[in-house]
C-alpha positions in Angstrom: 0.8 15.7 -50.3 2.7 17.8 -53.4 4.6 15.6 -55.5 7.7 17.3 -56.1 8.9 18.2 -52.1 12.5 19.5 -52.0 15.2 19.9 -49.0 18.6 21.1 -49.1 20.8 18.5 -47.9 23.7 18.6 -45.2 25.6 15.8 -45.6 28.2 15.0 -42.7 29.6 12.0 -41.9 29.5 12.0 -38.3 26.3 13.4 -37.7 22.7 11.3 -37.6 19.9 13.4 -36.8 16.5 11.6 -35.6 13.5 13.7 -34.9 12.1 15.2 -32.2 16.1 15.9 -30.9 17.5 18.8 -31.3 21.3 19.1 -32.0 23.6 22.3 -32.3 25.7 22.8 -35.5 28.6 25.1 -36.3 28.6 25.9 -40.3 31.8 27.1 -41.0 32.1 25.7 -45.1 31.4 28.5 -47.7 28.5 26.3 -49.2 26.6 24.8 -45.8 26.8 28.9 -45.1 25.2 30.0 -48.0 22.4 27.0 -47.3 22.0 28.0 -44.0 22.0 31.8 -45.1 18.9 30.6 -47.8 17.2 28.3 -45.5 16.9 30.8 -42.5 15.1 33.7 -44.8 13.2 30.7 -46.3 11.4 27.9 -44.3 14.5 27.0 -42.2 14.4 23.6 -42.9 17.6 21.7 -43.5 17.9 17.6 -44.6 20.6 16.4 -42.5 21.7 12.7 -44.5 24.9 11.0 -43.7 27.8 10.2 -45.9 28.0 6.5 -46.8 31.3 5.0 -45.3 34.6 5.2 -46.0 33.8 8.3 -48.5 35.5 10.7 -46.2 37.9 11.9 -48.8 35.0 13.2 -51.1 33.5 15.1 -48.5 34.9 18.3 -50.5 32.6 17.5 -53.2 29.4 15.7 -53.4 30.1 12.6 -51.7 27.7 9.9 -51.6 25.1 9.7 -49.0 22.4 7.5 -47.7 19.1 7.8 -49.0 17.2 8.2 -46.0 17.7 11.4 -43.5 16.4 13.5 -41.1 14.7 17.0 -42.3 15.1 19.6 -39.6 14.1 23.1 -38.5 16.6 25.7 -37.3 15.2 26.6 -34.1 18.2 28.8 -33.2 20.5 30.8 -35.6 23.7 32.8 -34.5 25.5 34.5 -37.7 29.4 35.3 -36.8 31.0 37.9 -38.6 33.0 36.1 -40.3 29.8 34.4 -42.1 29.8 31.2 -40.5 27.2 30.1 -38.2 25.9 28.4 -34.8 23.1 27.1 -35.0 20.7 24.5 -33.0 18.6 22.0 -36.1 14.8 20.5 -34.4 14.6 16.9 -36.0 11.1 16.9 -37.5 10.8 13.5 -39.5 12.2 11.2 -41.8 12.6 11.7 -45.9 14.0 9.3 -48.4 15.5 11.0 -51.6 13.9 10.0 -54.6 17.1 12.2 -57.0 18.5 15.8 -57.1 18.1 18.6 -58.3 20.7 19.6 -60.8 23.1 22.6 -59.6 23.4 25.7 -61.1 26.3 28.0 -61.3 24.8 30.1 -58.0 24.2 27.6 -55.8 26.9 26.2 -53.8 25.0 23.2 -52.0 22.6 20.5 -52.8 19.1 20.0 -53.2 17.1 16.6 -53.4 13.6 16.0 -54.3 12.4 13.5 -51.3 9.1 11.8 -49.9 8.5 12.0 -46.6 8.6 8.8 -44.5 5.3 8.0 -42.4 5.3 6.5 -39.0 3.3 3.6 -38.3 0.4 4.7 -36.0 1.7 4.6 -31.8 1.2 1.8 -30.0 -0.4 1.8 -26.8 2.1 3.1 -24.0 1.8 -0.1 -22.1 2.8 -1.7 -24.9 6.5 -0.3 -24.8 6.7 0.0 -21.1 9.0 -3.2 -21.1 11.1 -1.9 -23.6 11.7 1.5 -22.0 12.2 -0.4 -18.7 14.8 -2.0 -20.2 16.8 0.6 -21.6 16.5 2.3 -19.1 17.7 -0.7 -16.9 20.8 -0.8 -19.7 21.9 2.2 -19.1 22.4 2.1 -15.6 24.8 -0.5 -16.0 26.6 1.4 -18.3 26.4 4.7 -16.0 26.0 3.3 -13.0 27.6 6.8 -11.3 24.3 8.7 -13.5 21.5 6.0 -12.6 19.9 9.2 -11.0 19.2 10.9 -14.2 17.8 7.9 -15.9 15.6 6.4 -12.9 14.2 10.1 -12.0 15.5 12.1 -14.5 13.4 13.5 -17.5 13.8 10.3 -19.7 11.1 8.9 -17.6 8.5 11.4 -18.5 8.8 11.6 -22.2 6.6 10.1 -24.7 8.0 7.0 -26.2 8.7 8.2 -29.3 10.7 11.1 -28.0 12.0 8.5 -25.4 13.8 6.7 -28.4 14.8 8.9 -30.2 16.6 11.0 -27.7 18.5 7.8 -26.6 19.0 7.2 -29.9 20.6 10.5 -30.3 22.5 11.1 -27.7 24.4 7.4 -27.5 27.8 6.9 -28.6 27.1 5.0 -31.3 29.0 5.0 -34.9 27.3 6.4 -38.1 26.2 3.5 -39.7 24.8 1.9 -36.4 22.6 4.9 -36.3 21.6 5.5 -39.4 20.4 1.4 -38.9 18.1 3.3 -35.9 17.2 5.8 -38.3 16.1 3.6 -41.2 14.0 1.3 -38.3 10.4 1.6 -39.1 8.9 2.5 -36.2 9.2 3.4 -32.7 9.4 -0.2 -31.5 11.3 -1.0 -33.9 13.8 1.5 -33.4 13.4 0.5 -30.1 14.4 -2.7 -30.3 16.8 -2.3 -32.3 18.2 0.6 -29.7 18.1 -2.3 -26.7 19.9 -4.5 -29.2 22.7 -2.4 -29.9 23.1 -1.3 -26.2 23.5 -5.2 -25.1 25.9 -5.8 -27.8 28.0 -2.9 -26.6 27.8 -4.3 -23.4 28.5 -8.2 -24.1 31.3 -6.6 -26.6 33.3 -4.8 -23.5 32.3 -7.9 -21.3 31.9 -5.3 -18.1 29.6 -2.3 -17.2 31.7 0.5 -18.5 33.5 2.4 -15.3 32.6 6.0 -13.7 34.6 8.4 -17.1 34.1 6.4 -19.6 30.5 7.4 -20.0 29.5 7.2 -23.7 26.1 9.8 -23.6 27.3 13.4 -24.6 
């Protein structure tokens, strides 16, 4: 493996990218544009790494992040006239940052030197059955009007690790709880942690939240 891989990094501070999910992006900033611009005739790849709370008021600079994120592939790219861009980012796999590289005068954005974070080997399916049973199960108390699209829905014919980290995704959860999931080492760890989470959220509102208040987007 080379010693000296590099990413450009996309901090945001509401945004927690896992792999194997995709989610859509619109680049709008002078700086994320020219990244996006760079990474799209290069090897497309974008590190997506969150901003370490309560730094929101440095997010015109370089504001601090935390050192593990989520590289990603731009699977779709739609440039705008006005040079800004939508475009959909593949999660891939994890990467902690090791440092930076320093900026020159050119470049608008940042770039880290990081080293990719390896899975432990699967587990067995039958091994996490349980566990996806029970999120599953979870989540049709929260959505009881949607139990549908969990009980027959794709969910159920994923692989596990895509299983979790599609939930993990796509819940309603803030940035530091998910960049907790994305820091698990794991799939069943990220799993359990996900179950945790969800029965907090749960014991926390005390009821099954009601038809509208659905907290998946």
């Amino acid at each position: 493996m080379p010693g000296d891989l590099q990413i450009p990094l996309f901090p945001l501070d509401n945004v927690v990218l896992f792999p194997r999910v995709e989610v859509p992006l619109y680049v709008f900033e002078p700086r994320y544009r020219q990244l996006t611009a760079d990474a799209i005739a290069g090897d497309r790849r974008i590190g997506m790494v969150a901003v370490l709370p309560g730094s929101r008021d440095e997010m015109s600079g370089d504001p601090p992040v935390f050192p593990v994120g989520c590289a990603g592939e731009i699977s779709q790219a739609q440039p705008h006239q006005d040079g800004t861009y939508h475009i959909v980012l593949h999660g891939t796999h994890r990467f902690r940052i090791r440092d930076e590289v320093p900026k020159p005068a050119d470049r608008l954005y940042r770039i880290a030197r990081i080293e990719p974070l390896v899975e432990p080997a699967p587990e067995p399916p039958s091994e996490l059955e349980p566990i996806r049973d029970r999120v599953l199960e979870l989540m049709q108390r929260i959505l009881p009007d949607r139990a549908d699209r969990f009980v027959r829905g794709t969910f159920e014919q994923i692989d596990d690790a895509t299983f979790v980290d599609a939930f993990c995704q796509s819940l309603d959860f803030g940035t530091l709880e998910k960049q907790q999931l994305l820091e698990a080492n794991g799939v069943r760890a990220r799993a359990e942690q996900l179950v945790a989470l969800i029965e907090f959220r749960i014991a926390e509102h005390r009821v099954p939240r009601q038809p509208g208040s659905e907290s998946i987007h």
